[in-house]
C-alpha positions, 0 to 999 in steps of 0.5 A: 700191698702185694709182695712177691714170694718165692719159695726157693729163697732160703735154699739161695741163702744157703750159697751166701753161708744162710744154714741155719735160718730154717731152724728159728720158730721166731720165738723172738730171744734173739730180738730180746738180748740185741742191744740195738734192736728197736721198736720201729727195727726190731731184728733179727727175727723180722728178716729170719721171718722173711727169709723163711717166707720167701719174701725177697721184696722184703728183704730188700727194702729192709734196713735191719741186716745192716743194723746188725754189728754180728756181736754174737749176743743173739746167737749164744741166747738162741734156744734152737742154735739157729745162729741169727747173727750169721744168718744176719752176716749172710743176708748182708753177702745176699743183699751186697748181691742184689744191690751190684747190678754188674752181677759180680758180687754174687760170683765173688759169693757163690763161686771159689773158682772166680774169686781167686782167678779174677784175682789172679788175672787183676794181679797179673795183668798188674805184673805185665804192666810193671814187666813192660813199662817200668822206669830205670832199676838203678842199683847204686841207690834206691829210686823208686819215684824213677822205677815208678814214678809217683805221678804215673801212679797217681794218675792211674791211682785216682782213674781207678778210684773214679771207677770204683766209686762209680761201682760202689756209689751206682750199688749204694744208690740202689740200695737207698732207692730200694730201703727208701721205697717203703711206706712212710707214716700215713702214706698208702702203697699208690702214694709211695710209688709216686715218690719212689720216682723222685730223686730223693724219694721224695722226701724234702732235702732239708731231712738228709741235711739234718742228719748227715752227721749221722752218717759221718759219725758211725762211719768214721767211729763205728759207734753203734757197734760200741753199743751192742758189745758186753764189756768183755767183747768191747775188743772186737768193736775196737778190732773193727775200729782199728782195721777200718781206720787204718785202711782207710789212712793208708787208703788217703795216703797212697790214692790221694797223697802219693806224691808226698807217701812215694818218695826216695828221700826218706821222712823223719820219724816224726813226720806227720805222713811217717806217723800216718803210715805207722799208725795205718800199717800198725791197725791193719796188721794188728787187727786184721791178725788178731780176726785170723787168729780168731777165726782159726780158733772159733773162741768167739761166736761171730767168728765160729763161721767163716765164709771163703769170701772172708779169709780172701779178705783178710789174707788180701789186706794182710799180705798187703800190708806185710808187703809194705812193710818190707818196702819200708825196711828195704828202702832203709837197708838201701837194697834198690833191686830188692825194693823194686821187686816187692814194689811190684808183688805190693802192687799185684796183691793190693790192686786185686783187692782194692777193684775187687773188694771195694765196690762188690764184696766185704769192703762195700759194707763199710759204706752201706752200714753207716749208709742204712744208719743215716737212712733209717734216721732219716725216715724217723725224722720225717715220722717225727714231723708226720706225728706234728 
């Protein structure tokens, strides 16, 4: 089998935050001491060899970046400080690249400059919509559904995650297309160009059914993550646990449920939308501050480096969730203008970060790691029933 190589790839990886990967001699430690790692994925050390190769086919039909939860274990056992969970961390910025055909997350990666103008530009065209064709400001009580009406928002909500999806789900498949291309057990490289062509790659539906679960399970639990922490780093997996849950309930709730979410009627505390939104609110603003604080610090390994892409992110969804907050406790003080106002900056900060992150930078990993686990199950089940 022939693969292409190119020489420059390592000094590529440095723009997606790759310093250290020239340092690994590949003595394998790193392997060693990840709980994750196996016999038919071992990893870091496979992807770091091929990223000091050059060997970009490679490292795009590899699965094992994905695999990888960054606990740090590996990074704080390497005897040549060669970081191989940030190297790790990295190649997951350069393939989320290679996957987007639109060819926007590698500006969001390499470049500063565009990320916050296209979030400056997504958030004020947002301002322009609202400055142009809001609903009446009443001031003698709070209306916001009259402001803005929840069924306008609702359709302009469920355009923009059919976009989204469109985005996200077109990379996703690129990637599925790329890992699922590799040999399977007793199969030549002529073989497994054939079945590449396939929809399914040519591996019988009957083996992606059987192991759906596995897709649901680690994205909604994030399980293997659990996995891979010492007893003493479990918060971090709990952290991770927290944010994606939360985001994702308040994601269901303003997308899909916002005609009961957005209402001037107020719930009462023990209804189930209210609890819903607490629960939503309490997770990201708790999870999302203690990854800030962490990063300011650098007390733990996996937050030492911090790509510019990762502070985007978190102050994106933090000052989202801030700004919902005090939506909540105007709409209760019955302050109408003052609702209405922060409705609107909510907007401008949510918005960016939902068309920008979702499909193209950090919020795409929670679709492509259980992906590449469900993936990687898949192809053991087929070996499985080759060894028969």
């Amino acid at each position: 089998m022939s693969a292409s190589v190119n020489p420059e790839l390592i000094q590529t990886l440095e723009e997606f935050g790759v310093k250290s990967a020239s340092t690994c001699f590949n003595c394998g430690n790193c392997t060693a001491v990840c709980n994750l790692s196996s016999e038919s994925v071992p990893f870091p050390r496979k992807v770091i060899r091929y990223l000091q190769l050059g060997a970009k086919d490679k490292l795009l039909q590899s699965p094992e970046p994905w695999l990888c939860y960054y606990c740090g274990d590996c990074s704080e056992t390497c005897p040549r400080d060669a970081d191989p969970g940030e190297v790790m961390m990295g190649l997951r910025r350069y393939l989320t690249s290679l996957y987007d055909w639109t060819g926007m997350s590698r500006l969001f990666y390499t470049s500063k400059l565009f990320e916050i103008l296209a979030i400056v530009v997504v958030g004020g065209l947002v301002g322009l919509g609202f400055y142009f064709f809001h609903g009446p400001m009443l001031t003698d009580r709070v209306a916001l559904n009259v402001f803005a009406p929840n069924r306008v928002i609702e359709i302009l909500d469920l355009i923009m995650a059919a976009v989204l999806s469109f985005f996200l789900l077109s990379n996703a498949y690129r990637m599925f297309s790329n890992v699922m291309s590799t040999p399977l057990p007793g199969e030549d490289e002529e073989k497994a160009k054939r079945r590449r062509r396939k929809l399914l790659k040519g591996i019988p539906a009957k083996f992606y059914l059987l192991e759906g679960k596995e897709f649901v399970l680690n994205f909604l639990t994030q399980k293997k993550f659990s996995l891979c922490q010492k007893r003493e780093k479990r918060i971090q997996w709990i952290n991770h646990l927290l944010i994606m849950t939360g985001y994702s309930t308040i994601f269901l709730l303003v997308v899909v449920g916002i005609r009961w979410f957005q209402r001037d009627e107020i719930y009462p505390i023990w209804h189930p939308i209210r609890l819903l939104g607490y629960y939503g609110t309490f997770a990201i603003l708790y999870g999302v501050t203690y990854a800030m604080i962490a990063r300011l610090k650098k007390s733990e390994t996996a937050y030492k480096h911090s790509h510019a892409t990762d502070w985007v992110f978190l102050i994106l969804l933090w000052l989202t969730t801030f700004s919902g907050i005090l939506i909540h406790f105007t709409r209760l003080l019955e302050m109408p203008l003052s609702t209405y106002y922060i409705y609107v900056i909510h907007l401008m900060i949510a918005v960016p970060m939902l068309v920008l992150e979702v499909p193209f930078a950090k919020w795409a990993h929670q679709l492509y790691r259980p992906l590449i686990i469900y993936l990687v199950k898949v192809r053991e089940r087929v070996a499985s029933a080759a060894s028969q």
